[in-house]
C-alpha positions as CSV (number, residue, x, y, z in Angstrom):
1,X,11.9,51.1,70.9
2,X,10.9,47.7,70.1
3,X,9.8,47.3,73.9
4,X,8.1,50.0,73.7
5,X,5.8,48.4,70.8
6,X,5.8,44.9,72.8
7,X,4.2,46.6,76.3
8,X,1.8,48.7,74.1
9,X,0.7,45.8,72.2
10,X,1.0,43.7,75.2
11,X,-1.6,46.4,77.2
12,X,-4.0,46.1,73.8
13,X,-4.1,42.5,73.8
14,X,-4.9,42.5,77.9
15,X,-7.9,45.1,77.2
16,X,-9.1,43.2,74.4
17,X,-9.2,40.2,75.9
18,X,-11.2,41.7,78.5
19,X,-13.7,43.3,76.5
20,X,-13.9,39.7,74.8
21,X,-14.6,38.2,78.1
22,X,-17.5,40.4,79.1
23,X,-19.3,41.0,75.8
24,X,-19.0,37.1,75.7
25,X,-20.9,37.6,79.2
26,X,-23.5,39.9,77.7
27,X,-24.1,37.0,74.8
28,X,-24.9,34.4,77.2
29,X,-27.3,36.4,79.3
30,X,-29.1,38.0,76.5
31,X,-29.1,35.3,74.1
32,X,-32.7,33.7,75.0
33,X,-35.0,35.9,75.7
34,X,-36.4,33.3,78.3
35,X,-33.7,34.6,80.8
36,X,-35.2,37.9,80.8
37,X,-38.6,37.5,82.1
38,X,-40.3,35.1,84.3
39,X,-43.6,34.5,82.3
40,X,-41.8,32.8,79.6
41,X,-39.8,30.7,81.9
42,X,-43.1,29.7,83.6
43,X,-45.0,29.5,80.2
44,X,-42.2,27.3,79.0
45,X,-40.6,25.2,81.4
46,X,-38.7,23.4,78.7
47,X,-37.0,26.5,77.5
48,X,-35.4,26.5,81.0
49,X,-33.8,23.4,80.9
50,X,-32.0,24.6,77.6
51,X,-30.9,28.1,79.0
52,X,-28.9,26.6,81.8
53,X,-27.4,23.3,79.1
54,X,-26.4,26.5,77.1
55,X,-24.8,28.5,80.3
56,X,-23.3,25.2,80.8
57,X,-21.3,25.4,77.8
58,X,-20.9,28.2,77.9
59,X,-19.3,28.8,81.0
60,X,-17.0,25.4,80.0
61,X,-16.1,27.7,77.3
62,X,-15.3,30.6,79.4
63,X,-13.0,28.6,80.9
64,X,-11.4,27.2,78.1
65,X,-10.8,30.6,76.5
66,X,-9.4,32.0,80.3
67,X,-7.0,29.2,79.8
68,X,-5.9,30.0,76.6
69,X,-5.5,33.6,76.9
70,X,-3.2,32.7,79.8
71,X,-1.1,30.6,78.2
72,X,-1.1,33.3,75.6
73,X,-0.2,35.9,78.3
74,X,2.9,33.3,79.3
75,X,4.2,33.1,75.8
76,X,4.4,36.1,75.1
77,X,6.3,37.1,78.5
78,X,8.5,34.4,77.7
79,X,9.2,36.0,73.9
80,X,10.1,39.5,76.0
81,X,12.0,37.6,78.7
82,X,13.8,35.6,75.8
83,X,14.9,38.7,73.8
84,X,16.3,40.5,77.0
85,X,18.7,37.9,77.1
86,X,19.5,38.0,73.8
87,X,19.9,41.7,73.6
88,X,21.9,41.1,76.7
89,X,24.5,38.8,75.2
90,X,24.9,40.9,72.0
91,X,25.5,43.7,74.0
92,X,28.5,41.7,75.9
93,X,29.6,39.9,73.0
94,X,30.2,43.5,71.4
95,X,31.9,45.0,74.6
96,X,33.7,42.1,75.5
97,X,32.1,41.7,78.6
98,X,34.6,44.1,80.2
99,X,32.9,47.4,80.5
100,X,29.5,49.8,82.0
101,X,27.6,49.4,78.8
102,X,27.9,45.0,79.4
103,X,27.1,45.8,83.0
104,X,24.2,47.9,82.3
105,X,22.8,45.4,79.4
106,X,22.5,42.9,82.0
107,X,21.0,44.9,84.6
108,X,18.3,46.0,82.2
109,X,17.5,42.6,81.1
110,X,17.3,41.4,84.3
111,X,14.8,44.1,84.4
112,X,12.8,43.8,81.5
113,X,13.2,39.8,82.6
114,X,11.7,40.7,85.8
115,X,8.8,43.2,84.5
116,X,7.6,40.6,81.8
117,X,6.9,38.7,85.0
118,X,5.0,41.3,87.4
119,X,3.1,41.8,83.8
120,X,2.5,38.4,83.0
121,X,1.1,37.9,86.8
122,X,-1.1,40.7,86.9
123,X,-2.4,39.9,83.6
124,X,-3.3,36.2,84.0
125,X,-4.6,37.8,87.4
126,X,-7.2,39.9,85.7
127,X,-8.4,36.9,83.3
128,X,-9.0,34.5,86.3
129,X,-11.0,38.0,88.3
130,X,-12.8,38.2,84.8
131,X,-13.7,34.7,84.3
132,X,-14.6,34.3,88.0
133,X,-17.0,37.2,87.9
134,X,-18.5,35.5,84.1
135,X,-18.9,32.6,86.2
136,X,-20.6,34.0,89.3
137,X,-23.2,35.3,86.7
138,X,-24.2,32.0,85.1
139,X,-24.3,30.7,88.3
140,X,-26.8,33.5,90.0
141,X,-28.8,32.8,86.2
142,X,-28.4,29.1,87.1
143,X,-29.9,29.5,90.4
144,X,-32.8,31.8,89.3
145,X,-34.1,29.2,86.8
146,X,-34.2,26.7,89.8
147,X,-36.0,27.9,91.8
């Protein structure tokens, strides 16, 4: 049951951190109105120059958080991996080690041990995809207040 409630909440925290991610996106483009048209950007050359010092940070904090949330994504695949094993042992302490059920409690950790993983990959995965396409954004933003 209880891994049950770890992949569910594991699967909540993914999406959220997604959503996160691309609202923070949304923020960053919408924020000054400058980005939106051109007049203003030609009216105020000035305002230009502190839209892309605030993508800057902006994108240095996209990065920050990506890292973060993956390290996140690690611990907690460690905590699963981690209590495998334990329910593992307990199992073969209370069997003696001897029998199917000890057998069984080792071949599902090694399971769990090695879905946490696949998880954990495709998860950290999907942060460096949502960060990448954040960053491809401020850059194309970037590049229209060049030129």
């Amino acid at each position: 049951m209880k891994l049950n409630v770890l992949t569910k909440s594991y699967h909540t925290a993914k999406r959220w951190i997604a959503s996160t991610v691309l609202c923070l996106a949304m923020v960053v483009l919408f924020w000054q109105g400058s980005v939106l048209t051109a007049e203003a950007a030609i009216a105020l050359p000035h305002s230009a120059v502190l839209a892309t010092s605030n993508l800057d940070k902006a994108q240095d904090k996209a990065q920050r958080d990506a890292a973060s949330t993956k390290d996140f994504v690690r611990d907690a695949a460690n905590k699963v991996e981690k209590t495998a094993r334990q329910n593992a042992d307990r199992v073969d302490q209370a069997t003696d080690g001897s029998n199917f059920l000890a057998r069984k409690a080792q071949r599902d950790a090694g399971r769990i041990e090695q879905r946490a993983e696949q998880d954990a990959a495709r998860t950290q995965d999907a942060i460096d995809d949502t960060k990448n396409v954040f960053e491809r954004a401020v850059d194309n933003v970037k590049e229209a207040f060049s030129d």
